[in-house]
N, C-alpha and C positions, 0 to 999 in steps of 0.2 A: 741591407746593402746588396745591389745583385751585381752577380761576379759577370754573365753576361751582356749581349748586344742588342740593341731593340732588334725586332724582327727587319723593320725597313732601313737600318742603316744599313751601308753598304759594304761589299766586304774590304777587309784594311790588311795589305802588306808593310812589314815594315823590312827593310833592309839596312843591315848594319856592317858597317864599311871599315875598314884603316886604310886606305888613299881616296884621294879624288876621282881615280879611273877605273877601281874595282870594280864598281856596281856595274859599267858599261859593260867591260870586257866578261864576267861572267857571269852576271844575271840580266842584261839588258834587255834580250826576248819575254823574258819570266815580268818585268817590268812593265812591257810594252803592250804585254798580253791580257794583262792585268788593268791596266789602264785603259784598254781599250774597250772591257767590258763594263767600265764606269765606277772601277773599284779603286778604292782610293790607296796606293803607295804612298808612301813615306821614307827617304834614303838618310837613314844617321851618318855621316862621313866624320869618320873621328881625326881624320888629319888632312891636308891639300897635298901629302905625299912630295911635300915641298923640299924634304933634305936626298931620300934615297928612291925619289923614281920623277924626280926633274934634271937629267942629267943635262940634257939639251939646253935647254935656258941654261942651267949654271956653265955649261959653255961660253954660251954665250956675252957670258958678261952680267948676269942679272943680279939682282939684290935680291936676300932671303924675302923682304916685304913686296918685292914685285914679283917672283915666285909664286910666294902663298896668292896675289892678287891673280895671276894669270892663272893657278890652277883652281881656283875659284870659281873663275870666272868660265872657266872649260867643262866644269862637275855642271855648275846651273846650267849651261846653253846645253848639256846632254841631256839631264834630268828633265827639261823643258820638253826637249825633242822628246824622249821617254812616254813624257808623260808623268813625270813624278816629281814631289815637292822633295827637297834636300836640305836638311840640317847640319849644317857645321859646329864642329866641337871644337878646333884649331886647338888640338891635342899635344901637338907636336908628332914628328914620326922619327923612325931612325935615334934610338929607341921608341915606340909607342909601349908607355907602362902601362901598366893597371893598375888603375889608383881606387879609391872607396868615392872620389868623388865623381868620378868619368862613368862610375856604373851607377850611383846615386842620378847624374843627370839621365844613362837609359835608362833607369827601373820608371822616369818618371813620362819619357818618352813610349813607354811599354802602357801606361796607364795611360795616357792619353790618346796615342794611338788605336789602341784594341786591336790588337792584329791576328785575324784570322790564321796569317803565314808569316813564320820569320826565315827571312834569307840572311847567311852569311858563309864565311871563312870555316875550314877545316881547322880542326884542333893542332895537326901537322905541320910545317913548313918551316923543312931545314935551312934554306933560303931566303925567308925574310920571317922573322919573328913578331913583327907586328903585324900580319895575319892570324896567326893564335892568340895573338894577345885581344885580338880583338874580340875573335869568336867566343874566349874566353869569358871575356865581360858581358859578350849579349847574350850568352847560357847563365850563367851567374846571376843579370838583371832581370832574365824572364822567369826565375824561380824566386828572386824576391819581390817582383813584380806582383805574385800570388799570397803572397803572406799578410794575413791581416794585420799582425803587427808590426810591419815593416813600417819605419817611420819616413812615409814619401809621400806627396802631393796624391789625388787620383784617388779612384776604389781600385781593388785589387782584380786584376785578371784572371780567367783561366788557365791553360795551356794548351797555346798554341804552336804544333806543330811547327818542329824545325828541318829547314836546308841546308844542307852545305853545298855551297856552290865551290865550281870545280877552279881549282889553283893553277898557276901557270907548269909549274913540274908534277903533274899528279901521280907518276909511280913513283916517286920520291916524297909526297909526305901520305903513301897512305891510301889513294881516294879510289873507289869505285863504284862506275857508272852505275850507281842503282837505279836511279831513274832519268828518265832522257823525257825532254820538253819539245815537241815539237815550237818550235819557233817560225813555221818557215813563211804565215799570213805575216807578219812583221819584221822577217828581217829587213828589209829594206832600212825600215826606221832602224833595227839596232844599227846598221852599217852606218846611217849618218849621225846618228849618236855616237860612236868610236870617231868619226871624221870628226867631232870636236875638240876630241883630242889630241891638239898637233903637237903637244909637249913629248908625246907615246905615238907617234905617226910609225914607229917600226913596228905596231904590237897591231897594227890594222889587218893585213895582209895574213899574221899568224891565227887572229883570233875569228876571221874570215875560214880560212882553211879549217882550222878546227870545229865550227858550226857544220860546214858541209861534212867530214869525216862523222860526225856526233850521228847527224841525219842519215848517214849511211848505217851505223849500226842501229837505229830508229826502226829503219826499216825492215832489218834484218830480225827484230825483237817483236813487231808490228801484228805477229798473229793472224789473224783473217782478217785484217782491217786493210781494204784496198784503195785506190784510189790515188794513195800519194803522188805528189807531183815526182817526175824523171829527177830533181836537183829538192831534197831535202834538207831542212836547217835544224840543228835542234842544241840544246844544251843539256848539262850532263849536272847530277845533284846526288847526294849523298843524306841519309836518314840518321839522323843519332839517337832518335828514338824508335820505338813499335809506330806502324801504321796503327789507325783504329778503324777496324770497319764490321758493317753486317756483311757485306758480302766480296768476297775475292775477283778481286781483275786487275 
């Protein structure tokens, strides 16, 4: 049984979600980036964010089943833009549990995918707790992901290097900029991947601001590497493991 990747397959992100608009607003560039160098993403979304980050529709008058349809519908047409396939769990949110079977379907998503990189949620957030619950289960799934005896579809994986991508209150659960992504070949496309978001149209404008700020401490971090454009874009990721490397940079 080999635990790794043929040499010629390509390399695989997977990204593991609790709403529909997560993956946009804080790993969109990392997606976009990724995709654009022919490597294959994969977005887990473990809920449509249909009870506590659809407020706008439930204004409006909408039904839980047309909720979940419109913010379905809003993750695909982003994921498209992206560049990235998206798996729906329709979890529920507002609570999102942890259950044995929601980590059973990623350990098996883990083995199927092979992911070079996992992105997710901060173990943190006082704010909405189905962000740790999430990260929780794709830390959990990617350690039983590697166990031979684990009874799931798939051979077993390695260990693939994890992110935590940055939350909307970050000095409140926790988070620091350890590593900044330049995003800025791509932002464009994240900007219209957030526009598909009209459910979360107030979080455009904020998570705009925040890429340019990100990009200014980029620069400031940036070393002897010249050249950056006047207006930088970047996002901000957190390590919960050691880096592995021969050489320091």
């Amino acid at each position: 049984m080999t635990h790794g990747k043929a040499p010629t397959d390509p390399r695989s992100t997977l990204v593991v979600t609790a709403h529909a608009g997560d993956f946009v607003w804080r790993a969109g560039g990392a997606i976009a980036l990724a995709a654009s160098r022919g490597e294959k993403v994969t977005i887990a979304c473990l809920t449509y964010g249909e009870r506590g980050e659809s407020a706008k529709a439930w204004r409006e008058g909408r039904s839980l089943e047309e909720i979940k349809a419109l913010r379905r519908g809003e993750a695909e047409q982003a994921a498209a833009t992206l560049g990235a396939e998206v798996v729906f769990f329709d979890a529920g949110d507002y609570p999102l549990t942890a259950t044995r079977e929601l980590t059973d379907r990623l350990v098996a998503v883990l083995r199927d995918t092979r992911p070079d990189v996992v992105l997710t949620h901060p173990l943190d957030d006082p704010y909405n707790g189905d962000h740790p619950a999430a990260a929780r289960m794709a830390l959990d799934a990617r350690v039983l992901a590697q166990a031979v005896g684990y009874p799931a579809e798939g051979e077993v994986i390695g260990a693939p290097p994890v992110f935590f991508f940055e939350p909307h209150q970050p000095e409140m659960c926790g988070f620091r900029p350890e590593v900044l992504l330049d995003i800025s070949e791509v932002w464009e496309t994240k900007r219209k991947a957030m526009e598909c978001l009209a459910a979360q149209r107030h979080l455009w404008d904020y998570y705009t601001d925040l890429a340019v700020r990100r990009g200014v401490q980029l620069k400031r971090n940036a070393g002897p590497n010249l050249g950056l454009p006047h207006t930088t874009y970047a996002e901000a990721y957190m390590r919960p493991y050691p880096q592995v490397t021969a050489v320091l940079a």
